[in-house]
C-alpha positions in Angstrom: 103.7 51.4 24.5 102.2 48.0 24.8 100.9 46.1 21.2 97.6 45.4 21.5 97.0 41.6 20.4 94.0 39.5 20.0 93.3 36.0 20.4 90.2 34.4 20.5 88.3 32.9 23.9 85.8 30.6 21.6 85.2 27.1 23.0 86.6 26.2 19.3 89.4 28.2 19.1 90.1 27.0 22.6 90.0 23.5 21.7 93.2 23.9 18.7 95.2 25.5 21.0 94.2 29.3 21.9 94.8 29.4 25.3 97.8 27.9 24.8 99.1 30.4 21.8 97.9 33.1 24.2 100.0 32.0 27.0 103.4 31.5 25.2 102.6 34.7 23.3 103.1 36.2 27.2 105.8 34.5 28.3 108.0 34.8 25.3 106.9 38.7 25.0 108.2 39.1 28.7 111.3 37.1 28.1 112.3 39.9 25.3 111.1 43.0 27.1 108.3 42.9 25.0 104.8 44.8 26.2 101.8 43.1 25.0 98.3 44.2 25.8 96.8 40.7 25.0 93.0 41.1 24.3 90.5 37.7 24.7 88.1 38.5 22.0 85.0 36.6 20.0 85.8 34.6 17.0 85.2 35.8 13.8 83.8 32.8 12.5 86.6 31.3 10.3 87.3 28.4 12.1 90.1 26.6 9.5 92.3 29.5 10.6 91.8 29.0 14.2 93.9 30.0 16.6 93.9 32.9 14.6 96.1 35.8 16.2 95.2 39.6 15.4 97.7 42.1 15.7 96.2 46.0 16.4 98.4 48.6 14.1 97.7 51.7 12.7 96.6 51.0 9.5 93.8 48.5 11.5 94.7 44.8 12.4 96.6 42.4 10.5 95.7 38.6 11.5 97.9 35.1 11.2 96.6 31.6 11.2 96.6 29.0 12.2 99.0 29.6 15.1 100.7 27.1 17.1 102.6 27.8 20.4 105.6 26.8 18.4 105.2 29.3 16.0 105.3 32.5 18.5 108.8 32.7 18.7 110.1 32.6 14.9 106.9 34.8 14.4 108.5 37.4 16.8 111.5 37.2 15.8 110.2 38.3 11.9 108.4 41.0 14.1 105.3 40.0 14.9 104.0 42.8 17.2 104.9 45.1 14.2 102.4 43.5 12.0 104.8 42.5 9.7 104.2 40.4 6.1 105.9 37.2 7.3 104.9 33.5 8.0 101.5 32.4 8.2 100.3 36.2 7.7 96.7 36.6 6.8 97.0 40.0 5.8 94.8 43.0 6.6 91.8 40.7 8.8 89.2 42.8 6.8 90.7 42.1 3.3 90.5 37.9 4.2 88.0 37.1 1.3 85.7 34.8 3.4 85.2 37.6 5.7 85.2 40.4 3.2 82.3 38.6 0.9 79.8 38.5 3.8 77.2 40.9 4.8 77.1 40.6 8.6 74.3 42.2 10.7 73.7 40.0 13.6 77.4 39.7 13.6 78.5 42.2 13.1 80.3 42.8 16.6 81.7 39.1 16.8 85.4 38.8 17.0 86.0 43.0 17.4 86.8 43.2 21.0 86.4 41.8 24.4 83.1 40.6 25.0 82.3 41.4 28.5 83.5 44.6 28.0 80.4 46.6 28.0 82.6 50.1 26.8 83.6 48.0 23.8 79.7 47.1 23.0 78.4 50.6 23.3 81.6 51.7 21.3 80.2 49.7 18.7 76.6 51.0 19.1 75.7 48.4 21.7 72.3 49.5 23.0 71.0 51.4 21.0 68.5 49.5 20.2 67.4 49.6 23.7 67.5 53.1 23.8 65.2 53.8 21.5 62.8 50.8 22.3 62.5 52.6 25.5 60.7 56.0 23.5 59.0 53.8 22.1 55.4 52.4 22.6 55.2 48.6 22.7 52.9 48.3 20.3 55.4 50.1 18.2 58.2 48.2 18.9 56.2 45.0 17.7 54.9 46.8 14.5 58.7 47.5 14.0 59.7 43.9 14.1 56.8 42.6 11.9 57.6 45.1 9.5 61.5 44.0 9.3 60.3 40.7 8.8 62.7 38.5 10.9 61.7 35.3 11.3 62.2 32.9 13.9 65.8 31.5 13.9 65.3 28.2 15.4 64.2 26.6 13.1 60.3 26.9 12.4 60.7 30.3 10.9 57.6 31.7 12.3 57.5 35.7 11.7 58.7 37.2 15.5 56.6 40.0 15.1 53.1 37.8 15.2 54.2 35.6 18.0 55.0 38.9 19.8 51.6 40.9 18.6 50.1 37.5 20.2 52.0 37.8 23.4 51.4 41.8 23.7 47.3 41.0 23.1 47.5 38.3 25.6 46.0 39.8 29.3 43.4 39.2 31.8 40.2 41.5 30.6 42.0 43.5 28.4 43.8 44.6 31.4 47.7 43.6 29.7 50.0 44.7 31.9 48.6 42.9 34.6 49.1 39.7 33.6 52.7 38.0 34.0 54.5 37.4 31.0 57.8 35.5 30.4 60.7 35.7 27.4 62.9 32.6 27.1 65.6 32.1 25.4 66.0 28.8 23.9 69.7 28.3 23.2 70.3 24.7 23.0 71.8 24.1 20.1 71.9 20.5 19.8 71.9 20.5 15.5 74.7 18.6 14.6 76.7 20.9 12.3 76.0 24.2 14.6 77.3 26.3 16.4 76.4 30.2 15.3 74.2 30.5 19.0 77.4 29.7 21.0 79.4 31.8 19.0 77.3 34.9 19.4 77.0 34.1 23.0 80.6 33.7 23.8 81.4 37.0 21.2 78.9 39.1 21.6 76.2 38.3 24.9 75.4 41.8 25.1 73.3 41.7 22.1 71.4 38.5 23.4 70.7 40.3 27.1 69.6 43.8 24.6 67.4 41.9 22.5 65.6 39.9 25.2 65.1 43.2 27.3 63.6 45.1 23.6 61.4 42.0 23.4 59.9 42.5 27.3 59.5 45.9 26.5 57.3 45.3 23.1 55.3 42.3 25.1 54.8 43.2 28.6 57.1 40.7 30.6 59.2 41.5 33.8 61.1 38.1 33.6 63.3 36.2 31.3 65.1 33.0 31.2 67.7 31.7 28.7 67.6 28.0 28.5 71.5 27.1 27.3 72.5 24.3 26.7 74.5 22.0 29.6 77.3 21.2 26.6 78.2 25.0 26.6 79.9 25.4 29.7 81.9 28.5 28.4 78.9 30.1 27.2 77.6 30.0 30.5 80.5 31.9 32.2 80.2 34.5 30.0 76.6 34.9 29.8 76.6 34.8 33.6 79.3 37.5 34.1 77.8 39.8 31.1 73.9 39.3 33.1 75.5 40.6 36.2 77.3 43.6 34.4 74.8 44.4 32.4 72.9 44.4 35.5 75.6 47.0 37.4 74.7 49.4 34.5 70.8 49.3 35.3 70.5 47.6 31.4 68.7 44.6 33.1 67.2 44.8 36.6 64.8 47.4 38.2 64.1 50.7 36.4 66.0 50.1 33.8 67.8 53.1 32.6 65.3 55.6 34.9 62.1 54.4 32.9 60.7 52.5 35.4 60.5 49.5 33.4 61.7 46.4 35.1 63.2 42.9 33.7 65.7 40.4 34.6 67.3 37.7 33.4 68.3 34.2 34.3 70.2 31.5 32.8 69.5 27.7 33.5 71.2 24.7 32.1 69.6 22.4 30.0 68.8 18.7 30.8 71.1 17.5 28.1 68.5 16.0 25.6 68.4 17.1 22.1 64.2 17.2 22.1 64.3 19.9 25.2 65.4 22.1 22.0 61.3 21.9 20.8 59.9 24.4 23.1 57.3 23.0 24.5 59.9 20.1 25.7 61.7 23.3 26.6 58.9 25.3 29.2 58.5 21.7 30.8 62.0 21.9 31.6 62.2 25.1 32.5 59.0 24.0 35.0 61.3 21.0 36.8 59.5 18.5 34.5 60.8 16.0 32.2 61.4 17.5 29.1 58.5 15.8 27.4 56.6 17.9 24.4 53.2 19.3 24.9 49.9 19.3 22.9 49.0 22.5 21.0 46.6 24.2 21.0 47.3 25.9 23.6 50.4 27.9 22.0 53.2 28.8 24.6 52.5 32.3 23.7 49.4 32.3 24.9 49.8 29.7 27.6 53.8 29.0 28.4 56.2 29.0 30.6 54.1 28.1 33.8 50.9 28.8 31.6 51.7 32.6 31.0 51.8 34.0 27.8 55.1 33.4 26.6 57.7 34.5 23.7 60.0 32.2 23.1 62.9 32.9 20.5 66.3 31.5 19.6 69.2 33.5 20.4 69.9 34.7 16.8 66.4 35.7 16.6 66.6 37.7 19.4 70.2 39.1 19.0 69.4 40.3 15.7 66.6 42.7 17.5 68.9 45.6 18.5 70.1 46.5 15.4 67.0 46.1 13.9 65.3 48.8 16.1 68.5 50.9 16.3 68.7 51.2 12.6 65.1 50.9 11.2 63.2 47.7 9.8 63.5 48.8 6.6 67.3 48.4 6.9 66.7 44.9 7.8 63.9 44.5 5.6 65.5 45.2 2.1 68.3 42.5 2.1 66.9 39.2 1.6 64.2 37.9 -0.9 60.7 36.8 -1.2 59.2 35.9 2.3 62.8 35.4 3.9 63.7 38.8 4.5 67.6 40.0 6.2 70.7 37.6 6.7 70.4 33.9 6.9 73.6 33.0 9.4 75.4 29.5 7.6 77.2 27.2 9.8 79.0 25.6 7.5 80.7 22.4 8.6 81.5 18.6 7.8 84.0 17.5 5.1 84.8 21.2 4.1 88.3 23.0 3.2 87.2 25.6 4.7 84.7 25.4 7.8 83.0 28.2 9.5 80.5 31.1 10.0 79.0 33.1 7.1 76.6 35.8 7.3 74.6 36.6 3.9 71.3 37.6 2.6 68.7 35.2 2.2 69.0 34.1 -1.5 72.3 32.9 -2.0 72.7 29.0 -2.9 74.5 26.2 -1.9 76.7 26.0 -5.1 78.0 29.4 -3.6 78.6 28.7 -0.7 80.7 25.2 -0.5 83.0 26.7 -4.0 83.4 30.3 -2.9 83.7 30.0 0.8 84.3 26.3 1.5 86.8 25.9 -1.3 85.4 22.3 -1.8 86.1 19.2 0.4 88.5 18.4 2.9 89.5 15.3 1.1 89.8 16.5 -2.0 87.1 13.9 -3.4 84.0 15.5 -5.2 81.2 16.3 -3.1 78.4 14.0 -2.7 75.6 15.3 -0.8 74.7 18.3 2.0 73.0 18.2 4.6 71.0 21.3 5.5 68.8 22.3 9.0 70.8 19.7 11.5 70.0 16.1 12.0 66.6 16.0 10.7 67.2 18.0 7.4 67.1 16.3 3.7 70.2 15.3 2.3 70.7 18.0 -0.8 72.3 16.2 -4.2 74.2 18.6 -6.4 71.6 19.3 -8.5 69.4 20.9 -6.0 72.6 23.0 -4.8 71.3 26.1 -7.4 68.5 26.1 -5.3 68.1 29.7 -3.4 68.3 29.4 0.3 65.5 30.8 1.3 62.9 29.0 3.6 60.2 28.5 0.9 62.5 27.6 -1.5 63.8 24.9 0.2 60.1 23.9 1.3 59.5 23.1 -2.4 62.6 20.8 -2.4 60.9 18.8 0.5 64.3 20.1 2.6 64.5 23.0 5.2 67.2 25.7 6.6 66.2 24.9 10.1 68.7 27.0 12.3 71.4 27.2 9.1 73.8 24.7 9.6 74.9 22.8 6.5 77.0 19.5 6.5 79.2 18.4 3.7 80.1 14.9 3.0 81.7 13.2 0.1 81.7 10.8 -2.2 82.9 7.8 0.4 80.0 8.2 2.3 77.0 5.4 2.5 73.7 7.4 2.2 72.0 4.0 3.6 73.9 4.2 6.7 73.6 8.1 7.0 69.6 7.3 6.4 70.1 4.8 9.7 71.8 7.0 11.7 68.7 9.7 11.0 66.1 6.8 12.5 68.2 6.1 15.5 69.2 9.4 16.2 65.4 9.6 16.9 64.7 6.7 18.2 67.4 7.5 21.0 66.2 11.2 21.4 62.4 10.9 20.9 60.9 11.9 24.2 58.9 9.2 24.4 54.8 10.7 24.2 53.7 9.9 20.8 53.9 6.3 19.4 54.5 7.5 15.8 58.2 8.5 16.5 58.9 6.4 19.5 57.9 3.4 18.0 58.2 4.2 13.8 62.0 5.6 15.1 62.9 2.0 15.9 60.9 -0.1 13.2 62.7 2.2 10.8 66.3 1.1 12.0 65.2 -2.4 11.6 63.8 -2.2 8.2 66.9 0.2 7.0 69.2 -3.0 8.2 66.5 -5.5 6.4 67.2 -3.2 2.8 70.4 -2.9 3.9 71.3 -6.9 4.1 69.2 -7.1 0.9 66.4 -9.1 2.6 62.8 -8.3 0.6 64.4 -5.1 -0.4 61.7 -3.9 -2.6 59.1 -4.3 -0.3 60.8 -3.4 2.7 61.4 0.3 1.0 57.9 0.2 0.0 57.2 -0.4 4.1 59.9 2.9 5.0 57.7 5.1 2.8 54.6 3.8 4.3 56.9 4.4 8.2 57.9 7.6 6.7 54.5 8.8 5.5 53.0 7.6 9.1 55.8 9.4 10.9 55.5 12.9 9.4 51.4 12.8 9.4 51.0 11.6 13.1 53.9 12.7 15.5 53.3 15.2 17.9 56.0 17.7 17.2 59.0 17.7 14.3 61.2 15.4 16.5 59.0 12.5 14.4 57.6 14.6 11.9 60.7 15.5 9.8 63.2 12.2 10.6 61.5 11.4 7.5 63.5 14.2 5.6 66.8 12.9 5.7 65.7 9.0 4.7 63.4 10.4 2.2 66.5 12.1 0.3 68.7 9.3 1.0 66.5 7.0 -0.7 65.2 9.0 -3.7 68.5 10.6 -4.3 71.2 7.8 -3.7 69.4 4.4 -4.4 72.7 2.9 -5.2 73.3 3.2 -1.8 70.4 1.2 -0.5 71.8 -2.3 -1.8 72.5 -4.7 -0.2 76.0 -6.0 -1.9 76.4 -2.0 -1.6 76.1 -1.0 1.8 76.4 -4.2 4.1 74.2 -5.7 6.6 75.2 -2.9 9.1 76.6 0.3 9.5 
């Protein structure tokens, strides 16, 4: 009888050697008449031990990382396939303490099996959700969601469950159902520091294709796209083979499952700019366009993708839909705190021991999180600063790490969660360069329409290199806060609105940093 073994297909794993590992793994099993029943699965998440082999026994799997292609031959020959305690042995994979001390809901499936096996997701109550969104009303399936209180993902944390109710009222004389209605999918990730979206699309796209079908149901639509981003090229074969078997079993597609509800689903590459993650930027994509941002009022739920009413969620958002109907809000509802109710999904990344995906209730804090699961820095130096909600997030000093994530929490902080992903940097860092890098990163990626970012983006790289060479110095920071507070009052969307976050921190938090005989004259 084969030994069933299990080595991640994730883009990361991938690039540290997986498919490698995977194919030595073969080769030297067949050499020694060995039969392996090698399984491509998800990965868990915990990326320091990547490639991380499981081995399937039958007290459950044991797992080994990191593995090398070098290491598959003293590791079989100290028995291996028989899940023995030997070299770079993990131990039981659900006893590892990073995974064991997470509560995972939308993640729950990630890393267990083969993700295009569509067996292995219903095993593992894979549509469920779907199945009982189907008994359901719509108006009940969006009373459901508002009363789990999931909020959006993406970064804007607007509740689901209104934008929905707002896409469900939406219709042409009170006449809904007559009116076309669109769900999209925005997956492009472009935070630096994240990665959670492409994991649960390359571990678990069944979720994404069952939560974007509940969502048609509770609003109306017959069409959905999923905008992913062009950098994700193995998310994309995967999502495309999982639409098309989901589509086989009548998940997707006309009548789905006899009900005489129809939806289907197509994925489109993104253009490849970090703004066409705004969704406005994103339906003018999506049109042909340039991905330029629109002017609200109108909302894209009530005017979107090709001025239908439109819901458009992240994939989290969205993924985290099944389970929620499939087990009740209430479920959902009760983990959390305050106004951020269920699991916040970390990405935790940077200069980190330990780097990877972490799945808790809202409420935890940073302090937490970088001791108990990140195990401190990389380097070994003491921690300096975190950077929380991508790119345009507040640089967090340690003592602001007690501070619960939660979104409201953080609002009082002046910071943000954004879509979760949390970079670490020590104490070499320069907080006036990382300040810099903030303004150009806009000024590069600014779409261009409002003169606040496109212009304040590049005025604030020159006067960041003016404190920086120690010219006027006290004036010129006098001027960023005057840029800062232009930026954040008068730009058209949060591409402009919140590159003030990250300077803002820099400065208040690390003035040191912001001298001249400090820093330098340039980065």
């Amino acid at each position: 009888m084969a030994t069933r073994i299990y080595i991640p297909q994730d883009s990361a794993a991938v690039s540290v050697g997986a498919d490698d590992v995977a194919e030595t793994l073969v080769q030297k099993s067949a050499h020694r008449g060995l039969k392996v029943d090698l399984v491509r699965n998800g990965s868990r998440g915990l990326y320091w031990l990547e490639p991380m082999v499981e081995v399937e026994t039958d007290g459950g799997r044991i797992a080994y990382g990191p593995v090398s292609p070098e290491d598959i031959e003293p590791l079989l020959d100290s028995g291996l396939l028989e899940g023995s305690d030997c070299a770079l042995c993990l131990g039981p994979t659900s006893d590892i303490a990073y995974l064991k001390s997470q509560q995972r809901f939308t993640f729950s499936r990630a890393g267990i099996g083969d993700p295009l096996c569509i067996d292995n997701y219903r095993q593992l109550q894979g549509f469920a959700g779907l199945e009982q969104a189907l008994s359901m009303s719509a108006q009940g399936i969006v009373d459901e969601v508002k009363a789990s209180g999931l909020r959006g993902r993406g970064g804007a944390a607007f509740p689901c469950g209104i934008k929905w109710q707002t896409v469900l009222d939406a219709g042409d004389a009170g006449n809904n159902n007559q009116q076309q209605k669109y769900i999209v999918c925005n997956a492009d990730e472009g935070d630096s520091g994240t990665f959670a979206d492409r994991l649960l699309m390359e571990a678990d796209p069944y979720a994404l294709i069952e939560g974007m079908t509940i969502a048609a149901l509770a609003v109306g639509a017959d069409q959905g796209f999923i905008y992913l981003r062009s950098e994700y090229p193995a998310a994309a074969n995967i999502l495309s083979k999982a639409l098309t078997t989901a589509g086989q079993h009548n998940y997707i597609g006309d009548n789905i499952l006899g009900s005489g509800k129809n939806f289907d689903i197509e994925l489109r590459i993104g253009a490849g700019a970090y703004i066409c993650g705004e969704e406005t930027a994103l339906l003018e994509s999506l049109e042909g366009k340039r991905g330029v941002v629109r002017a609200k009022p109108p909302l894209p739920a009530l005017q979107g993708l090709f001025g239908k009413p439109t819901v458009v969620n992240n994939v989290l958002s969205l993924a985290t839909v099944p389970a929620i109907i499939a087990q009740g809000a209430d479920v959902y509802a009760q983990l959390g705190c305050e106004k951020s109710r269920g699991t916040l999904v970390i990405q935790l990344a940077g200069n980190i021991k330990q780097g990877g995906l972490i799945e808790l209730p809202f409420g935890s804090t940073l302090e937490h999180l970088l001791e108990s699961f990140g195990q401190s820095s990389l380097s070994g130096r003491p921690i300096k600063a975190v950077q929380v909600g991508g790119p345009l997030g507040a640089y967090i000093p340690k003592q602001q790490w007690q501070t619960p994530l939660d979104y409201e929490a953080f609002a009082r902080i002046g910071a943000m969660l954004g879509h979760g992903g949390v970079v670490v940097f020590d104490d070499s860092v320069d907080m006036s360069a990382q300040a810099r890098f903030a303004m150009e990163f806009c000024a590069i990626e600014s779409c261009g329409k409002c003169t606040p970012c496109r212009l304040g983006s590049t005025r604030g790289v020159e006067v960041i290199d003016r404190i920086r060479s120690d010219q006027d110095s006290e004036n010129n920071l006098l001027l960023l806060k005057d840029l800062c507070d232009t930026m954040e009052a008068a730009s058209l969307c949060a591409m402009g609105g919140m590159t003030p976050f990250p300077v803002r921190s820099a400065v208040e938090y690390f003035p040191e940093d912001f001298s001249g005989k400090q820093s330098g004259a340039k980065p």
